[in-house]
C-alpha positions as CSV (number, residue, x, y, z in Angstrom):
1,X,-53.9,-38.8,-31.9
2,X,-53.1,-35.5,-31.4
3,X,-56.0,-32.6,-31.7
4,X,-53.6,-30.8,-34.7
5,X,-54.1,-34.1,-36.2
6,X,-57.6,-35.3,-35.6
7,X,-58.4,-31.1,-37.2
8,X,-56.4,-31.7,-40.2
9,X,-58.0,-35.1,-40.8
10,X,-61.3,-33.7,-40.5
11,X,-60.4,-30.8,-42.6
12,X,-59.3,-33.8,-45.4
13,X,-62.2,-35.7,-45.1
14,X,-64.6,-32.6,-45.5
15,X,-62.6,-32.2,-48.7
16,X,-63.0,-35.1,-50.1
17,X,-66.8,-35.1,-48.9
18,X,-67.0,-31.6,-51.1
19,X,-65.7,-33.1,-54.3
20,X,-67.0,-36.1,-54.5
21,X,-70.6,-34.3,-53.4
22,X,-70.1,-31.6,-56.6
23,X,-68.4,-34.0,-58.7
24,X,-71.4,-36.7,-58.2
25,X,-73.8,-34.0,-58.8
26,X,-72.5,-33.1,-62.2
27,X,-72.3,-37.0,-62.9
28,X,-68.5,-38.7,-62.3
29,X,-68.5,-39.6,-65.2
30,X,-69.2,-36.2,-67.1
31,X,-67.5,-34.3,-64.9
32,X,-63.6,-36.8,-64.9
33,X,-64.1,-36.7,-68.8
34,X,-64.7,-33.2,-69.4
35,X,-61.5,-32.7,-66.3
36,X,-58.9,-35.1,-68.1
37,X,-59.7,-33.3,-71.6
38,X,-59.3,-30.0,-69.9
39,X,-56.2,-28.3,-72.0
40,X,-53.4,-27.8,-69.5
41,X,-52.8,-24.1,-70.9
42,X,-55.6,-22.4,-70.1
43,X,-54.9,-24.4,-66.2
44,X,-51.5,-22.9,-66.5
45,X,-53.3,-19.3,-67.2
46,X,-55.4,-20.0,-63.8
47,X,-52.5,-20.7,-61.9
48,X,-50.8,-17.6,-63.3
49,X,-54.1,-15.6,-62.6
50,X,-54.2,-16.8,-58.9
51,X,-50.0,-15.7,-58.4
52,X,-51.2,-12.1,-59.7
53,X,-53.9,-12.5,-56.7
54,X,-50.7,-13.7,-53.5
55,X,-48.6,-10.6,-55.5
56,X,-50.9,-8.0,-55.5
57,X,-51.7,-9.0,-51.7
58,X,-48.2,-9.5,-50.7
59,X,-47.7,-5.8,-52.1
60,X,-50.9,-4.6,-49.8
61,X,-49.5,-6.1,-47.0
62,X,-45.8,-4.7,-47.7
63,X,-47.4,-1.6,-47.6
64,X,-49.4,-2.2,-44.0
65,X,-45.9,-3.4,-42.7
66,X,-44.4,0.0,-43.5
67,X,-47.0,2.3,-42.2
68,X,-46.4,0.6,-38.9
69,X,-42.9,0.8,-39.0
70,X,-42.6,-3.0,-39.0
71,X,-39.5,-3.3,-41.5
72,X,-38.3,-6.5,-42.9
73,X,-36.4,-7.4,-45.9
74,X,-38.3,-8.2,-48.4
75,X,-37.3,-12.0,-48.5
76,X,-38.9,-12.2,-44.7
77,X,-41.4,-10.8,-45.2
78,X,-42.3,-12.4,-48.4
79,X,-41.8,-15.5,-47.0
80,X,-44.3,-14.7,-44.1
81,X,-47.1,-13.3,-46.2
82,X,-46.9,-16.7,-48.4
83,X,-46.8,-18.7,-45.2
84,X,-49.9,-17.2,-44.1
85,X,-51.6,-18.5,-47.4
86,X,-51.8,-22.1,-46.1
87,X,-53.8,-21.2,-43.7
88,X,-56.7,-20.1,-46.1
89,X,-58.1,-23.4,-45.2
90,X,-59.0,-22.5,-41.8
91,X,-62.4,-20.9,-41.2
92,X,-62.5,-17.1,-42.1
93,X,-59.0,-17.3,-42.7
94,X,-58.6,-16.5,-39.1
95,X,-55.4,-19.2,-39.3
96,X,-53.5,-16.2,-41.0
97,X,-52.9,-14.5,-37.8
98,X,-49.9,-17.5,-37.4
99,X,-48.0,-14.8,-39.8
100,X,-47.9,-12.8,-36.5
101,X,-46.6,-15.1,-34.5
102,X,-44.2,-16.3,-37.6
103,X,-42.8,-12.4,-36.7
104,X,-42.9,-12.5,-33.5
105,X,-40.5,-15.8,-33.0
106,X,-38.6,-15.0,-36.0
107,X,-38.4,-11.0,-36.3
108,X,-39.3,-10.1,-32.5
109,X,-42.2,-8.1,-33.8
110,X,-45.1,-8.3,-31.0
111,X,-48.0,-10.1,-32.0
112,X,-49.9,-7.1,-31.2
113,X,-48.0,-4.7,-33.1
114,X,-49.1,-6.6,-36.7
115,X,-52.6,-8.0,-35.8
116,X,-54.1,-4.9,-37.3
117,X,-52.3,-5.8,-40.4
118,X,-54.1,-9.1,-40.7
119,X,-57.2,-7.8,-39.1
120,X,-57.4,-5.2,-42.2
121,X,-56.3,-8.0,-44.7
122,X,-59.5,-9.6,-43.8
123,X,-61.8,-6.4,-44.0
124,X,-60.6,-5.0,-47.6
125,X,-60.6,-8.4,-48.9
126,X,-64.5,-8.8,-48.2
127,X,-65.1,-5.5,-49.5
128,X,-62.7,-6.0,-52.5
129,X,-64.9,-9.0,-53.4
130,X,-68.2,-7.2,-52.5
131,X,-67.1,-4.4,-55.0
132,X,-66.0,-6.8,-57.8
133,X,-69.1,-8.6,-57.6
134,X,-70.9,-5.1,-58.7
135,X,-68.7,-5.0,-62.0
136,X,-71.1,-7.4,-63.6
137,X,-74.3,-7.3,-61.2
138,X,-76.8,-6.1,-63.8
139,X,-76.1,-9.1,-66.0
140,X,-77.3,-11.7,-63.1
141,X,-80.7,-13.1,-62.6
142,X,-82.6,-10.6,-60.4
143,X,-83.0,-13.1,-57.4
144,X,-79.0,-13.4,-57.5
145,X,-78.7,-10.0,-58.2
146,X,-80.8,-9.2,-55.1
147,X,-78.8,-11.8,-52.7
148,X,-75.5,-10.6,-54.1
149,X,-76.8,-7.0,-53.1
150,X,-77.7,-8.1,-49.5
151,X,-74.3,-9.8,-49.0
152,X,-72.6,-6.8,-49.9
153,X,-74.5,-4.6,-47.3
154,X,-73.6,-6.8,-44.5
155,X,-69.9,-6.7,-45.7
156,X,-70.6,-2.7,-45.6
157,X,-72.0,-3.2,-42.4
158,X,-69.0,-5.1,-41.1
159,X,-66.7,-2.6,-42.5
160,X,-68.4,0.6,-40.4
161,X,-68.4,-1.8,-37.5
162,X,-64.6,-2.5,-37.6
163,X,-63.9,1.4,-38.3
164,X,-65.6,3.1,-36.0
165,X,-66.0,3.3,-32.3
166,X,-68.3,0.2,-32.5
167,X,-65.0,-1.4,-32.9
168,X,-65.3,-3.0,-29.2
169,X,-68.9,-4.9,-29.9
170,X,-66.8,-6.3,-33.6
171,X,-64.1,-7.8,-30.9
172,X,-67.0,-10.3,-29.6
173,X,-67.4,-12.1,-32.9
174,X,-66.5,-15.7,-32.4
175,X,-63.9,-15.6,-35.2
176,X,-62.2,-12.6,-33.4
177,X,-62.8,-13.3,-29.7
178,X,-59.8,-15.2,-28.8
179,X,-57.7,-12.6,-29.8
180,X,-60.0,-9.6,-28.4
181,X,-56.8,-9.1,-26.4
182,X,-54.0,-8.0,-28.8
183,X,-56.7,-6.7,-31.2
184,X,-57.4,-4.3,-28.5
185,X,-53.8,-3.6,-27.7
186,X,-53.5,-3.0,-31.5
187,X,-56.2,-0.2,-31.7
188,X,-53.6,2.3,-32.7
189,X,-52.4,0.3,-35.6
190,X,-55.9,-0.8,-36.6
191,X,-56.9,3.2,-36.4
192,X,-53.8,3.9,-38.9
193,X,-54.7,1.6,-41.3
194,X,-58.4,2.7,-41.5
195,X,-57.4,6.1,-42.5
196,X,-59.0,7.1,-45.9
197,X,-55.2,7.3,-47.7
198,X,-54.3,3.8,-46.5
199,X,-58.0,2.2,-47.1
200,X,-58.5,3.4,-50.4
201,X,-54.8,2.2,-51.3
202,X,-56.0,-1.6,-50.2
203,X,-58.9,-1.6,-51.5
204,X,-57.6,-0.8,-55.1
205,X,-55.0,-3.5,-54.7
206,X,-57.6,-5.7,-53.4
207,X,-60.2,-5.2,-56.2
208,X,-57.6,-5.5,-58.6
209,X,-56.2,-9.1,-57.1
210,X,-59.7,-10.2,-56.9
211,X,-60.6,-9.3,-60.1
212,X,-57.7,-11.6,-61.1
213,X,-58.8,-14.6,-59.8
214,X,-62.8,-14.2,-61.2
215,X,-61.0,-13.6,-64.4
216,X,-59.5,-17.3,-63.6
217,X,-62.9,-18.7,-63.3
218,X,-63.9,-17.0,-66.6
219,X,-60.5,-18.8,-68.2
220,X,-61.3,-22.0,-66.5
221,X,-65.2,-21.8,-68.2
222,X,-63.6,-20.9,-71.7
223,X,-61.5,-24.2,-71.2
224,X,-64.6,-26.3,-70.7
225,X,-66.2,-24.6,-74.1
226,X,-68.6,-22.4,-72.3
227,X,-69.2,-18.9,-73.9
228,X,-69.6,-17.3,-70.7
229,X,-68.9,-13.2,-70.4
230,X,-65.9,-12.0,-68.3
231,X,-67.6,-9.4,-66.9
232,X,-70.0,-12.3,-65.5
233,X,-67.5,-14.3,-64.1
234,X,-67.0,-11.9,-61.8
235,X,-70.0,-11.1,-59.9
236,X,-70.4,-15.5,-60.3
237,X,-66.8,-15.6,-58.3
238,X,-67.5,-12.6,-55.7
239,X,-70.9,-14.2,-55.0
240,X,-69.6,-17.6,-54.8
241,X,-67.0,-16.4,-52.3
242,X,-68.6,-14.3,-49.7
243,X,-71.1,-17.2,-49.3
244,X,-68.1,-19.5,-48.5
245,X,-67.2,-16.9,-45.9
246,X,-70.5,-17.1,-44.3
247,X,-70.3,-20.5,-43.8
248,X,-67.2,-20.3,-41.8
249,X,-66.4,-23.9,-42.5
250,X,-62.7,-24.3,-43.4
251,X,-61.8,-22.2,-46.9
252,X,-65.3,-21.6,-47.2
253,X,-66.0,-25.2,-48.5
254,X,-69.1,-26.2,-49.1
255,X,-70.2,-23.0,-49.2
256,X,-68.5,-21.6,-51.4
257,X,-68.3,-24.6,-54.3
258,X,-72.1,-25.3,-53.5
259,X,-73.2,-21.6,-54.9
260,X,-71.2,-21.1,-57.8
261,X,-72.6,-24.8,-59.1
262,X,-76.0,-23.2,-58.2
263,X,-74.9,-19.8,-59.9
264,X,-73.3,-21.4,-62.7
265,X,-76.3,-23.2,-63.9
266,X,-78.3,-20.1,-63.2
267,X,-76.7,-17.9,-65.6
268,X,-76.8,-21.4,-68.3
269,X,-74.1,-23.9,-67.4
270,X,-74.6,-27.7,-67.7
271,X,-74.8,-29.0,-64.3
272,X,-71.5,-31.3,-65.2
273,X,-69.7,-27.8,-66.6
274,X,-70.9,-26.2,-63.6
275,X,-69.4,-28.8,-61.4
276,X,-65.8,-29.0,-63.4
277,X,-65.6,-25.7,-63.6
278,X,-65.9,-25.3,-60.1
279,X,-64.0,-28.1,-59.0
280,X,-61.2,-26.7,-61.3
281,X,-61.2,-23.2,-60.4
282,X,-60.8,-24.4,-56.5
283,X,-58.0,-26.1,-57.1
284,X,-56.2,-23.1,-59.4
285,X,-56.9,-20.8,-56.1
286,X,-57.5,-22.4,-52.6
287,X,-55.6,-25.5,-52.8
288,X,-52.6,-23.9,-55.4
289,X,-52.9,-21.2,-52.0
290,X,-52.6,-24.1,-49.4
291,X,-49.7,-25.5,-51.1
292,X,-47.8,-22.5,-51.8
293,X,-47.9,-21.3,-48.0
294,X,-47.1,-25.1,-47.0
295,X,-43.8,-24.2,-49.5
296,X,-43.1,-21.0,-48.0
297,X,-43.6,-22.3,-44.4
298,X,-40.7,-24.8,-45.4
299,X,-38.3,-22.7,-46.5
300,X,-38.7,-20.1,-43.8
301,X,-38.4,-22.7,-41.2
302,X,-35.4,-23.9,-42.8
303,X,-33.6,-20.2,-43.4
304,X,-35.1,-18.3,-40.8
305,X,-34.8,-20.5,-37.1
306,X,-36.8,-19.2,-34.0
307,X,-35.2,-15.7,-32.1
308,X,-35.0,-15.1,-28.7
309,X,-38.6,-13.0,-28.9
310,X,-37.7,-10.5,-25.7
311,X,-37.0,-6.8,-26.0
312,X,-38.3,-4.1,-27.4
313,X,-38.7,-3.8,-31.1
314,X,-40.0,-0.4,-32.3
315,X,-38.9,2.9,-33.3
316,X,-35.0,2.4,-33.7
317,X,-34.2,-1.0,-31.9
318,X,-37.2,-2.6,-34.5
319,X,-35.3,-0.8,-37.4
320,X,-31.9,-2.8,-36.6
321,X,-33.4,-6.0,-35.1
322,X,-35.7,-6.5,-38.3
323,X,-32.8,-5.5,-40.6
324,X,-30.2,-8.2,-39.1
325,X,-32.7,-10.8,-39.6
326,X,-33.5,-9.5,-43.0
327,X,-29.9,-9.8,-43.8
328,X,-29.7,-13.2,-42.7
329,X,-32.6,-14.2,-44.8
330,X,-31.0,-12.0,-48.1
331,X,-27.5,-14.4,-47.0
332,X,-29.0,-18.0,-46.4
């Protein structure tokens, strides 16, 4: 067995490990009951919630690709950005750097002219979700107020880390090392996109996606018959999140559905609401993400074959390049 395989079937079996841990919790048989009589509309409103959350990105990262000159038409590089989504599963989302290489064999972009486009997706997402959390921090308990408060600081700390000249200590992080490298080569790009202009641009389209997908938590509670406050579903999600992220286990699990069943029943939940809820809401935004990208993936291996990868690509060359495999893309 290969080790591609003997990853993904660990990955499964931690899955199924995670479900069956939160679903037993909240009792199987509370928990399937209160699933199968969930009403498919307000699912379909989660699922819609979560496409708001991939648009609103996609349009962040459109706008990374143009301040570095990277052009592509918009059905590449659509395709791309979704690709990248099914590889949320992978710890820290550090998996999402295959959308460089996806330009790289398919667009002749070097891999170190878009890592600082990934490398920023990463940083204004934590930040995005630190910030929402704050929308509704003063209606948490004050012990989860308080950890929710020192999560955010280390995501501030991260963040003055990765934008100033303490950028080369950031580069020995274990989910950054192996591509110390090109991150380094990229310190031009990485310095463009941490201007104030660009970073305050992201950060608004990242709060704003984010936002979308706690409000899908709040929609997934309301379905299950809990009175719960949208404003608290927010700071429940953002929490939830950045202590998945901290794990670094693949897409946050464990992590991550763990603290919002603890949250959950902090804030009033029955433990079997807490655990469908949660259960639910993972599947409306990780896995609906997973499967999505796997799509995407597809179709761009399908319309978009590997290029020869040689030759420069910037300035005027990257313009036509890019373009003729755009209009490839716009024609298949």
């Amino acid at each position: 067995m290969s080790s591609t395989a003997r990853k993904l079937l660990l990955v499964v079996f931690l899955v199924c490990l995670v479900f069956a841990g939160v679903a037993g919790y909240g009792d199987f048989q509370e928990v399937w009951r209160r699933m199968s009589q969930f009403p498919p509309l307000y699912l379909l409103w989660a699922f819609g919630l979560a496409l708001i959350n991939y648009l609103l990105r996609f349009l962040r990262w459109a706008f990374y690709l143009k301040i570095l000159r990277i052009n592509l038409s918009f059905p590449a590089s659509l395709l791309v950005f979704l690709g990248g989504l099914a590889m949320t599963i992978t710890p820290g989302k550090v998996g999402e750097l295959v959308k460089c290489y996806l330009l790289r064999d398919r667009a002749s972009v070097p891999v170190a002219a878009s890592v600082p486009v990934v490398l920023m997706e990463r940083v204004t997402d934590l930040v995005s979700v630190g910030l929402m959390g704050l929308l509704g921090l003063f209606l948490l308990p004050p012990l989860l107020s308080t950890s929710l408060l020192l999560a955010l600081a280390v995501v501030a700390a991260a963040l003055y880390v990765l934008s100033t000249r303490h950028t080369d200590r950031a580069l020995g992080l274990p989910l950054v090392r192996r591509w110390q490298a090109e991150i380094r080569e990229a310190r031009q790009g990485i310095r463009a996109l941490s201007r104030p202009g660009p970073m305050t641009a992201a950060l608004i389209l990242g709060l704003v996606s984010w936002i979308s997908e706690g409000v899908a938590l709040w929609v997934v509670l309301k379905g299950l018959g809990t009175d719960m406050s949208v404003l608290l579903s927010l700071p429940v999600y953002a929490g939830s999140v950045l202590i998945g992220a901290a794990t670094t286990l693949p897409g946050g699990l464990l992590g991550t559905e763990g603290a919002m069943v603890a949250i959950l029943q902090q804030i009033g939940a029955e433990r079997d609401v807490a655990a469908a809820g949660t259960l639910i809401v993972r599947v409306a935004t990780l896995w609906f993400a997973v499967v999505v990208g796997l799509g995407a993936l597809g179709i761009l291996h399908w319309i978009l074959p590997v290029r020869d990868v040689n030759g420069p690509v910037r300035g005027d060359s990257e313009d036509r390049t890019a373009g003729s495999v755009g209009e490839g893309v716009s024609d298949g």
